[in-house]
C-alpha positions in Angstrom: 22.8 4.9 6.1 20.8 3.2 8.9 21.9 -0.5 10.0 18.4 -0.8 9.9 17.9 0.2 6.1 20.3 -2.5 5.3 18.8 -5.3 6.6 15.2 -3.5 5.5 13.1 -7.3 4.3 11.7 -7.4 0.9 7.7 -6.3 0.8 5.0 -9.4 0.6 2.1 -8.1 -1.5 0.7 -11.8 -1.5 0.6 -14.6 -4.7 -3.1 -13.7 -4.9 -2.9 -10.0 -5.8 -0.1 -10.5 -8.2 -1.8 -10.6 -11.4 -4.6 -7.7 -9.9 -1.5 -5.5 -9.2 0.4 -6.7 -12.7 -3.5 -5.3 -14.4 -3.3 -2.2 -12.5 0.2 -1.1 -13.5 -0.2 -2.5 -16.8 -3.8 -1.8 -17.9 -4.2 1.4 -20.0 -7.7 1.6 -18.0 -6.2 1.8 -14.3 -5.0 4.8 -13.0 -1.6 3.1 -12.4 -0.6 2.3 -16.0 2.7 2.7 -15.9 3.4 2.9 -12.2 5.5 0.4 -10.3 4.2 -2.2 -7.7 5.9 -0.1 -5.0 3.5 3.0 -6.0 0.4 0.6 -5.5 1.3 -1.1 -2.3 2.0 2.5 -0.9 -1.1 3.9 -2.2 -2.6 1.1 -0.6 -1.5 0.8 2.4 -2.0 4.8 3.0 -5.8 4.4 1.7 -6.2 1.4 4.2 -4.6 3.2 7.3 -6.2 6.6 6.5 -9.8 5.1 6.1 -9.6 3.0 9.5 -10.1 -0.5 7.5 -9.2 -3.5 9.2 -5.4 -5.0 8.2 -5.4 -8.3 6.4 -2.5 -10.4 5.8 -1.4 -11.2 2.4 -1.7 -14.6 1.4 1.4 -16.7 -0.9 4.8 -15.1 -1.5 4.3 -12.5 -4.2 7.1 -10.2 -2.6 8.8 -6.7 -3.7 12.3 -6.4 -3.3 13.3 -3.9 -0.3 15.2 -2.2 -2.8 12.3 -0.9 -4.5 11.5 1.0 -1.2 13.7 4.5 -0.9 14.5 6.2 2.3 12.0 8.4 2.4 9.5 5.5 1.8 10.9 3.7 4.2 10.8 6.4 6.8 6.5 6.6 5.6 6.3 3.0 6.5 7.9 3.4 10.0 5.7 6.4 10.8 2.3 4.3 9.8 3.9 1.4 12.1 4.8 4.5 14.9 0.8 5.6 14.7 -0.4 1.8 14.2 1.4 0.6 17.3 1.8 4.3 19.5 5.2 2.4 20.2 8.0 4.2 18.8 10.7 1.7 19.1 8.9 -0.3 16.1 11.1 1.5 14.2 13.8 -1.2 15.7 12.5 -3.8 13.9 12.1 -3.4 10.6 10.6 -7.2 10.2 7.8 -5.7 12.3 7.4 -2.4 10.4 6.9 -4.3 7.6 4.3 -6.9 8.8 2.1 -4.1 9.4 2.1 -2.4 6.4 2.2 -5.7 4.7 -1.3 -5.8 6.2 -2.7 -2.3 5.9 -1.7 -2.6 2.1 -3.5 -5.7 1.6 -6.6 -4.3 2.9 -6.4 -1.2 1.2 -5.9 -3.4 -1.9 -8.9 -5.1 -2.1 -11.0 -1.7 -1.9 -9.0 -0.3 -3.8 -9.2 -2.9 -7.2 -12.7 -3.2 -6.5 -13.2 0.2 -7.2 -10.9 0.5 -10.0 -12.1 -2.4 -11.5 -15.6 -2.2 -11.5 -16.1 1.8 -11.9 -18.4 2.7 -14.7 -16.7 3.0 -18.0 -17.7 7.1 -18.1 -16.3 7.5 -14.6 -12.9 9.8 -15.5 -9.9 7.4 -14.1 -8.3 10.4 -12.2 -12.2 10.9 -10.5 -11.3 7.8 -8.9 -8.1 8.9 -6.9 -10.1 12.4 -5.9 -13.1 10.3 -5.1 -11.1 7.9 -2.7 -8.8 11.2 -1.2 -12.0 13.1 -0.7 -13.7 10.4 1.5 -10.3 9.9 3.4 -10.4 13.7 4.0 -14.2 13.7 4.9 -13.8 11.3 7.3 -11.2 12.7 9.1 -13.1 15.5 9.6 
C-alpha cells in the first residue's frame, strides 16, 4: 500500500449538494437509486472533465470519507489530476489530487441534477446516462 493511500483526505462534495446527492441515491426516479455518494461524485467529476466544463469549488463541508474511495478509484482521480495539470508529480500530493476533482465533480454535479431532475417524466432514466455518454463521445470526436 502507497504512503500516499494512507494519508488519502476525505472527499468535499459541498453542504449545498448534500440533500441533491441524498435525492439522487435515494429517489426511485434518479438513475442512482441505490448507488453510493462515491458513484455520483465519480460520475460527476468524469462527466465534468470529459465535457470540458469549467471546475467549481464546492461550497460547506459535506465530505466523503477517503475510505469510500478504492485503489483503483483512487488511481482514476490521480490520472484526471495528471491530464488536468500535465504535471505528473500531482500524484505526490494527494491534498492536491483531490482539490481538483473536488472541483470537476462539483461542476459536473450541477449539470448533471439539472438534467436528472428536470427530464420529462417519459424520458427512460437509463436514456439519460446514454444521452449524457453520447455527447461526451460526440464531442470528443
Amino acid at each position: 500500500m502507497l504512503l500516499d493511500d494512507i494519508n488519502f483526505p476525505d472527499v468535499k462534495y459541498g453542504t449545498k449538494n448534500k440533500e441533491d446527492y441524498r435525492d439522487l441515491t435515494e429517489a426511485e426516479w434518479s438513475p442512482f437509486f441505490g448507488h453510493h455518494y462515491w458513484e455520483v461524485f465519480i460520475f460527476s467529476m468524469s462527466y465534468a472533465f470529459a465535457k470540458n466544463l469549467s471546475p467549481m469549488e464546492p461550497t460547506g463541508k459535506g465530505t466523503l470519507n477517503a475510505k469510500m474511495f478504492s485503489p483503483p478509484t483512487r488511481h482514476l482521480m490521480r490520472s484526471l489530476a495528471i491530464k488536468d495539470t500535465g504535471d505528473i508529480s500531482i500524484i505526490k500530493d494527494s491534498n492536491k489530487v483531490v482539490k481538483i476533482c473536488e472541483k470537476y465533480s462539483n461542476a459536473g454535479f450541477q449539470e448533471i441534477y439539472t438534467r436528472i431532475k428536470n427530464r420529462p417524466s417519459e424520458k427512460p432514466l437509463e436514456k439519460i446516462f446514454t444521452d449524457m455518454i453520447n455527447e461526451v463521445n460526440r464531442d470528443s470526436d
